[in-house]
C-alpha positions as CSV (number, residue, x, y, z in Angstrom):
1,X,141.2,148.0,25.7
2,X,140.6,151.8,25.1
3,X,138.2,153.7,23.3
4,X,139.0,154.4,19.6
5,X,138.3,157.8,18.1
6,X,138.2,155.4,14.4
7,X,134.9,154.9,12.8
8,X,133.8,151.4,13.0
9,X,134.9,149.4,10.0
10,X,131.6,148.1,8.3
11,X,133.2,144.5,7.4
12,X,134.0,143.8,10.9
13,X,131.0,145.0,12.1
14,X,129.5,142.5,9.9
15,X,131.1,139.7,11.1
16,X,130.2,140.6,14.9
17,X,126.8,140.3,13.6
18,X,127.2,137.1,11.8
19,X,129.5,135.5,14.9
20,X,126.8,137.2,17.3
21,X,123.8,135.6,15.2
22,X,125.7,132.1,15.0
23,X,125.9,131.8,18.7
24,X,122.1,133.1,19.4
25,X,120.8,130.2,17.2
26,X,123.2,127.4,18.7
27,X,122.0,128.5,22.1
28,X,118.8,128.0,20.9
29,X,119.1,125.0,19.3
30,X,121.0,123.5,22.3
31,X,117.6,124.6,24.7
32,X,115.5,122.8,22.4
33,X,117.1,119.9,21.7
34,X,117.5,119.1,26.0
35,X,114.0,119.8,26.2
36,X,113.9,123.4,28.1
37,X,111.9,125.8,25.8
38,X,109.0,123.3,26.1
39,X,106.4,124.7,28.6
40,X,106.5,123.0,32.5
41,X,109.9,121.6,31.8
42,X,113.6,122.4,33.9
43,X,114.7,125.5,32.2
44,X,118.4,127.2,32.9
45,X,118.0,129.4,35.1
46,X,116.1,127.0,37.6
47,X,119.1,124.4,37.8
48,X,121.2,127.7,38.3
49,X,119.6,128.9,40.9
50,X,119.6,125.3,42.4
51,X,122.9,125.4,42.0
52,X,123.2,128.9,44.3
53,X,123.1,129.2,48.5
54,X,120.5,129.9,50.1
55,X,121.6,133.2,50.9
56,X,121.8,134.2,47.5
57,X,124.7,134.2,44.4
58,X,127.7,135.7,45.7
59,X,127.9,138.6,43.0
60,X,129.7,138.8,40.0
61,X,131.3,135.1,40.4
62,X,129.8,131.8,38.6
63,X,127.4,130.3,40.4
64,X,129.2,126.7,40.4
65,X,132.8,126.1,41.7
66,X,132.7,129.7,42.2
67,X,136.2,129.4,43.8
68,X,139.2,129.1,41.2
69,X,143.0,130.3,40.0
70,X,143.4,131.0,36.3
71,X,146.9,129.5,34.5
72,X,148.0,129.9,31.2
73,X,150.3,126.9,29.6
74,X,150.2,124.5,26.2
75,X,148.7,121.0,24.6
76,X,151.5,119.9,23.2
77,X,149.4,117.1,20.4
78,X,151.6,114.3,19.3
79,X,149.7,113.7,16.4
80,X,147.7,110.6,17.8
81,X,144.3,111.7,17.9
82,X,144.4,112.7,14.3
83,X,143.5,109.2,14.2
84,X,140.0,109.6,15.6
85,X,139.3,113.2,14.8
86,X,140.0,115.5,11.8
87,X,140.3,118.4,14.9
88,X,143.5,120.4,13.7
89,X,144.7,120.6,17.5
90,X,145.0,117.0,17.2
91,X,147.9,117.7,14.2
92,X,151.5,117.2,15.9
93,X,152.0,121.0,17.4
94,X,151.9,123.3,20.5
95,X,148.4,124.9,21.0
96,X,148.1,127.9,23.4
97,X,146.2,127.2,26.5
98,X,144.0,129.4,29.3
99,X,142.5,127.2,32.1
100,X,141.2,127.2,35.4
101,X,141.7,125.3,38.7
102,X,138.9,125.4,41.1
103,X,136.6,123.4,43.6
104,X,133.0,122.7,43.2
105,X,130.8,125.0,45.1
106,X,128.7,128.5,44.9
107,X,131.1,130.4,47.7
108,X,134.6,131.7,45.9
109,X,135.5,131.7,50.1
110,X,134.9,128.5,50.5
111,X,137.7,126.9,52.6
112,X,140.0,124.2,49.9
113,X,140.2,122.0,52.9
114,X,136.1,121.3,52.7
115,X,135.4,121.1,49.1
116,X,134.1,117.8,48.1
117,X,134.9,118.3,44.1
118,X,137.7,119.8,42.6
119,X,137.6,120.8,39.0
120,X,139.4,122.0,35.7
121,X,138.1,124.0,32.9
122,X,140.4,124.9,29.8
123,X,140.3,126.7,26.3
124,X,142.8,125.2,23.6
125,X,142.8,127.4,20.6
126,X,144.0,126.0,17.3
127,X,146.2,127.9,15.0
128,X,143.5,128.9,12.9
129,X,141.2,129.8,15.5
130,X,139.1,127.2,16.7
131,X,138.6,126.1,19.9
132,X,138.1,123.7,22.7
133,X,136.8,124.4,25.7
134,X,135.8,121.6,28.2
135,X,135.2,121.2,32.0
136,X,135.8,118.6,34.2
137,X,136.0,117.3,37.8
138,X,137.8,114.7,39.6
139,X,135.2,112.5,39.8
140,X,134.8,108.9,38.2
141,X,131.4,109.1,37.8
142,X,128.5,112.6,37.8
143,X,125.9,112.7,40.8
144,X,122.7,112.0,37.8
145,X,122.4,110.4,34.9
146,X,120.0,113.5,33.3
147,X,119.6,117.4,33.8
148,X,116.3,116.5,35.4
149,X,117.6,114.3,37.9
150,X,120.3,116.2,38.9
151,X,117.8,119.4,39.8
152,X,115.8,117.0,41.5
153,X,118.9,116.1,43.5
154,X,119.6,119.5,44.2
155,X,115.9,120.6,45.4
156,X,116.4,116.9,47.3
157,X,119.3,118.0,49.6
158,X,118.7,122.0,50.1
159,X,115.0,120.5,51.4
160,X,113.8,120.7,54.8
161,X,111.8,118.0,54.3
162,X,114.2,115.1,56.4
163,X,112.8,112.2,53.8
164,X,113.5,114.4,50.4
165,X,117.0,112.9,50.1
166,X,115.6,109.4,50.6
167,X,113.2,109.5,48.6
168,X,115.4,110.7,45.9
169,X,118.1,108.1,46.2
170,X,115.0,105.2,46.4
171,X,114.4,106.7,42.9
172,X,118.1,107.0,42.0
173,X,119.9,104.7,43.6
174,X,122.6,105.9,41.0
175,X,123.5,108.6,43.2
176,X,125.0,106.6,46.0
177,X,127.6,105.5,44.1
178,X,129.0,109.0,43.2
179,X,127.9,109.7,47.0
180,X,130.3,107.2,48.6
181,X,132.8,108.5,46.3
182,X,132.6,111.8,48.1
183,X,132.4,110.1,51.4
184,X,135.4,107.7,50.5
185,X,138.0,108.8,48.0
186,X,140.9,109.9,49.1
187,X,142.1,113.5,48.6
188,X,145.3,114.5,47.1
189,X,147.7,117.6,48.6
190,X,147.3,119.3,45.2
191,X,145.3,120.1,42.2
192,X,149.0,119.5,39.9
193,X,148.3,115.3,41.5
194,X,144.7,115.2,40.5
195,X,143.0,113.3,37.5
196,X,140.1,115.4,36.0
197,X,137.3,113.6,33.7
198,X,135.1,114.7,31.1
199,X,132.3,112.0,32.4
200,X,130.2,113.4,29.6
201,X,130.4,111.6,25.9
202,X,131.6,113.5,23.0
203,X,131.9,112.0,19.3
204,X,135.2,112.6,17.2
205,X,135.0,112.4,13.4
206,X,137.7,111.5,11.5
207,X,138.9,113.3,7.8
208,X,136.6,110.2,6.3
209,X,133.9,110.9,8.3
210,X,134.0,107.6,10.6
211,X,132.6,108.5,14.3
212,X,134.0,107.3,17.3
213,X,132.2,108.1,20.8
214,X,134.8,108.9,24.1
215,X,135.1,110.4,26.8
216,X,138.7,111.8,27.9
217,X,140.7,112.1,30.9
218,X,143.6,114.5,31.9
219,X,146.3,112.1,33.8
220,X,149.0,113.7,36.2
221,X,152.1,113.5,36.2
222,X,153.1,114.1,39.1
223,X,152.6,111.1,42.1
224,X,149.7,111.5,43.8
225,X,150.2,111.9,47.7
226,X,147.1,111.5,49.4
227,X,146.2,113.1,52.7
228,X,144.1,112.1,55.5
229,X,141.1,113.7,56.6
230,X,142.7,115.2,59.9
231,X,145.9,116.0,58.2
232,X,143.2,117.7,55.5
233,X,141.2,119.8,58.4
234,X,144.7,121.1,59.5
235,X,145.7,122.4,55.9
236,X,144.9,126.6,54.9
237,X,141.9,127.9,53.7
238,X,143.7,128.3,50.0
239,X,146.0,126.0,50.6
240,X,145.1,124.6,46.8
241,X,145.9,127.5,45.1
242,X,149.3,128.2,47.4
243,X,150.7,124.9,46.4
244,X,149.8,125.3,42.6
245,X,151.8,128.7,42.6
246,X,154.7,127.2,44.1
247,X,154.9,123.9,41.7
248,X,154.4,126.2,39.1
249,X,156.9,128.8,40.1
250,X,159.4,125.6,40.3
251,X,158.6,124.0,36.9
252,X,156.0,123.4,34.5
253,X,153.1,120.7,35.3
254,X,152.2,118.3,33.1
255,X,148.9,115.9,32.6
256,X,148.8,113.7,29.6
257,X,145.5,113.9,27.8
258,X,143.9,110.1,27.3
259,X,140.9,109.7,25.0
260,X,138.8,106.2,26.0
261,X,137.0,104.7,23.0
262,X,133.8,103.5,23.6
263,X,132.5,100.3,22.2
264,X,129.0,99.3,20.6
265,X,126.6,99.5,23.5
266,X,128.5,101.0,26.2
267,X,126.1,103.5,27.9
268,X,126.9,106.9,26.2
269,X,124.1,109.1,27.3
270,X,124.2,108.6,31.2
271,X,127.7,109.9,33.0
272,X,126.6,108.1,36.2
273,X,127.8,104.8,34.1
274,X,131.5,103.7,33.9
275,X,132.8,102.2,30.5
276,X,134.6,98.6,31.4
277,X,138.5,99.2,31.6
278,X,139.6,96.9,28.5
279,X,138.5,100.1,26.4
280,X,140.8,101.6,24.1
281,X,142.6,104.5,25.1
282,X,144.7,107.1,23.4
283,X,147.2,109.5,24.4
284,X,146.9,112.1,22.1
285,X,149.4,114.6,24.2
286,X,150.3,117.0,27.0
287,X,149.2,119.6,28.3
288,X,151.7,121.6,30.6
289,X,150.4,124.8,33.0
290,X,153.3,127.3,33.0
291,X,152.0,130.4,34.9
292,X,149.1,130.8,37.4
293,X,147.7,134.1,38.1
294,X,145.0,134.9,40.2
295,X,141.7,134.8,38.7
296,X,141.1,138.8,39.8
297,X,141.7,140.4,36.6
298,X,143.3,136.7,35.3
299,X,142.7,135.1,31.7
300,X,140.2,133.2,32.7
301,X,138.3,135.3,34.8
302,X,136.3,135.9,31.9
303,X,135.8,132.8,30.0
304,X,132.6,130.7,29.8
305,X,134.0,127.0,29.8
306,X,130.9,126.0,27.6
307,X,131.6,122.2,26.5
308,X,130.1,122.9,23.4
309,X,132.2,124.9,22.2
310,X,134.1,122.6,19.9
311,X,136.6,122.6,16.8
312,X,135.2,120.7,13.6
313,X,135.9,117.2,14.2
314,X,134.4,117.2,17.5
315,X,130.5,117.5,18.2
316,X,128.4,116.3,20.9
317,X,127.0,113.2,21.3
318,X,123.6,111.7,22.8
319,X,124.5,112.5,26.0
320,X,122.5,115.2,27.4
321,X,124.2,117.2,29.7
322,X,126.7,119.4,27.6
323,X,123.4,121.0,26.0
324,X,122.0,121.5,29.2
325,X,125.3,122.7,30.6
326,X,126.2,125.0,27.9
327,X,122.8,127.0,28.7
328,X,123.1,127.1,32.4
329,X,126.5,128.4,32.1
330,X,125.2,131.2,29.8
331,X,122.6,131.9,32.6
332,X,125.7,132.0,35.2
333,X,127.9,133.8,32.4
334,X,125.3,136.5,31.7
335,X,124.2,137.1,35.5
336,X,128.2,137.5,36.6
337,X,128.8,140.0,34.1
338,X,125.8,142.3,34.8
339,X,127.3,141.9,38.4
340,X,131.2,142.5,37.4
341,X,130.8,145.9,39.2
342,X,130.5,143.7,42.6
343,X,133.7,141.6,41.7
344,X,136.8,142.2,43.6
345,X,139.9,144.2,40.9
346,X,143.1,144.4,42.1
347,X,144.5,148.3,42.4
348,X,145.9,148.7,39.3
349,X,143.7,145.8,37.2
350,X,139.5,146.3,36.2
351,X,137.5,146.3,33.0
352,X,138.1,148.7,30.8
């Protein structure tokens, strides 16, 4: 957008400042309440830099699953979930949709074929403004069942100490589950085949103020092929994001959105713990990705896929880690844009 020669209008300059001071507090409240602004404790900004290489952030990207394609598309509701949440993007309607493909890692040049996670991050926005951002990987389960544990994991396996992993997983043996899933799964030939999991618990609240705790998956519809490991080693560097542009360029893709129920007792703080497979489950509708772009100057480029942001009928739950996440992403958000003079702009694109 260009500069406007207009004086500033006071009423919206008032609501910046209301908006601006409404997100200051929640990021404050979500430090305190996971424990960071107490002295000696994890903060942000050491789990990002855990998160980072050794040689250092690669500038102006995030500093987690750094490589990614942006796509704009729709969530198509079909009413369902009005059901469980009061949310008005559950209402039957089309909701306008920017997301992001992208694998899990802190090198955006990071070869598809070697990436051990592959993610999806989007942004629904209701028709009267509110939205839902969440991200998600592949995975059935997350690497630690708390913030804390999951630095220690990362200080564990960037160590040079040969015993720091061991002695991590003889304290968290929870970690080689989610480890032989990385060793064992089987990957797919694209993102459109994938199934992407929110892992963290989320409570919905009905128009009569019942509570419901799930946790939601994004089911494909297309088959998934599956590739060998040697057949995987042969593929391109960005062979992810070349396939997605074809599909997409030949028709629309589609996941269906399923919302799992959790029942009394089922272990909603810890996303290293499955829920039985007899749990209820909703689809509540679809949602279709109808143009990808590159992320260079892309929709998404820009967006902060903070899991806390959430329409009314949707807050978070005892589960820690969308607090903690929501402030380490700020930490990333914040570092990439002082650094957005270092990221790459096509010829004609940039910041204005």
């Amino acid at each position: 957008m260009g500069d406007s020669n207009s004086a500033p209008n006071p009423s919206l300059l008032k609501s910046v400042v209301v908006i601006g001071a409404t997100i200051t507090v929640a990021a404050i409240a979500f430090a305190y309440t996971a424990g960071w602004l107490t002295p000696h404790r994890l903060t942000p900004t050491k789990l990002v830099a855990a998160l980072q290489s050794p040689r250092g952030p690669a500038l102006g990207h995030r500093r987690n699953h750094a490589k990614g394609i942006c796509f704009t598309g729709t969530f198509d509701a079909n009413g369902e979930g009005s059901e469980l949440s009061k949310a008005k993007l559950f209402e039957r309607g089309q909701y306008s949709v920017v997301g992001r493909f992208n694998i899990g890692g802190p090198d955006p040049k990071s070869p598809d074929p070697m990436a051990q996670v592959r993610g999806l991050g989007i942004r629904i926005t209701s028709m009267d403004g509110q939205e839902w951002r969440s991200a998600m990987i592949d995975a059935p389960v997350f690497a630690a069942p708390t913030p804390r544990a999951f630095f220690e994991f990362l200080t564990a396996i960037s160590s040079k100490d040969p015993n720091a992993f061991k002695q991590y997983s003889s304290a968290h043996p929870e970690i080689l589950t989610f480890i032989s899933w990385v060793k064992g799964h089987s990957r797919t030939e694209s993102w459109s085949e994938d199934r992407f999991n929110s892992l963290d618990s989320f409570v919905f609240i009905d128009k009569a103020g019942a509570q419901s705790v799930v946790r939601w998956s994004f089911i494909p519809s297309a088959k998934p092929v599956t590739i060998s490991p040697e057949e995987l080693a042969k593929r391109d560097p960005d062979f992810l994001a070349e396939d997605i542009i074809q599909r997409v360029a030949a028709g629309p893709q589609v996941w269906e959105l399923m919302i799992i129920v959790a029942k009394q007792n089922d272990p909603t703080s810890d996303p290293t713990r499955t829920w039985p497979g007899d749990r209820r489950t909703l689809d509540v509708g679809r949602l279709t990705v109808r143009q990808i772009e590159p992320e260079v100057d892309g929709p998404c480029r820009d967006i902060n896929f903070d899991p806390t942001v959430l329409p009314a009928g949707i807050t978070t739950s005892d589960d820690p880690f969308p607090a903690a996440r929501s402030a380490a992403y700020r930490v990333s958000f914040n570092g990439r844009m002082a650094e957005s003079s270092h990221y790459p702009h096509t010829q004609t694109g940039g910041k204005q």
